[in-house]
C-alpha positions as CSV (number, residue, x, y, z in Angstrom):
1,X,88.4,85.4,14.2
2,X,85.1,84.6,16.3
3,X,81.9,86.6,15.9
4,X,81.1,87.9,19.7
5,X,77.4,87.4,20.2
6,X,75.1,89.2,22.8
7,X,73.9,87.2,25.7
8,X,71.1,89.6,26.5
9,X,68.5,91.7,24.8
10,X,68.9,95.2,24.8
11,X,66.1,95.7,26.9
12,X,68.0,93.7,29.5
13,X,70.9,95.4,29.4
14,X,68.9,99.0,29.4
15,X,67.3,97.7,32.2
16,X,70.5,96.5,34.2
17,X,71.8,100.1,33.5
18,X,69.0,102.1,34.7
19,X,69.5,99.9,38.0
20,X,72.6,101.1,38.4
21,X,72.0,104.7,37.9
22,X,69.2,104.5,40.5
23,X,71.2,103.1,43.0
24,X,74.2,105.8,42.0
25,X,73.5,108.1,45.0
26,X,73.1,105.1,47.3
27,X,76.3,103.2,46.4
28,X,78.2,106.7,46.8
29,X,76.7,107.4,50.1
30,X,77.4,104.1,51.4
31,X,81.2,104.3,50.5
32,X,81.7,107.7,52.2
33,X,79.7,106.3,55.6
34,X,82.2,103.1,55.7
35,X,85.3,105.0,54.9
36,X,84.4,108.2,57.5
37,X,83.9,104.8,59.9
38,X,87.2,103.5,58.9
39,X,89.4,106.5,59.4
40,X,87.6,106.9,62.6
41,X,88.7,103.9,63.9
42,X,92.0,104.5,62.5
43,X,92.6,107.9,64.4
44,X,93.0,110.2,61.6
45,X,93.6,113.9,61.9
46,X,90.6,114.5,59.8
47,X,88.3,113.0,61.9
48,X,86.7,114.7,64.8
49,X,86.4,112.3,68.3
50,X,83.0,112.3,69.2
51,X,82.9,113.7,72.4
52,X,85.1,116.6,71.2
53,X,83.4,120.0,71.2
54,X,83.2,121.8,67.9
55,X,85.1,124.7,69.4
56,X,87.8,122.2,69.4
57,X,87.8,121.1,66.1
58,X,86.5,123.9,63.9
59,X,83.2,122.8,62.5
């Protein structure tokens, strides 16, 4: 069996981490706006047509 080594230094990879978890909220909000986009275009019943009143739709 091989020995696996480390390519980076902890430090890196604590770093690369943190990056991540910063950019959490971001990466999350970006995925909601281009699916909300998506089923828009698609005509879902969950999305509301813009020029819809909210009367109409309930929210």
């Amino acid at each position: 069996m091989s020995k696996t080594t480390n390519k980076f230094s902890p430090e890196v990879r604590q770093r690369a981490i943190r990056m991540v978890l910063d950019h959490d909220e971001f990466l999350s909000t970006a995925v909601i706006v281009v699916l909300s986009i998506f089923l828009r275009f698609k005509g879902s019943p969950e999305s509301k047509a813009v020029e819809a009143p909210h009367s109409e739709t309930g929210g």
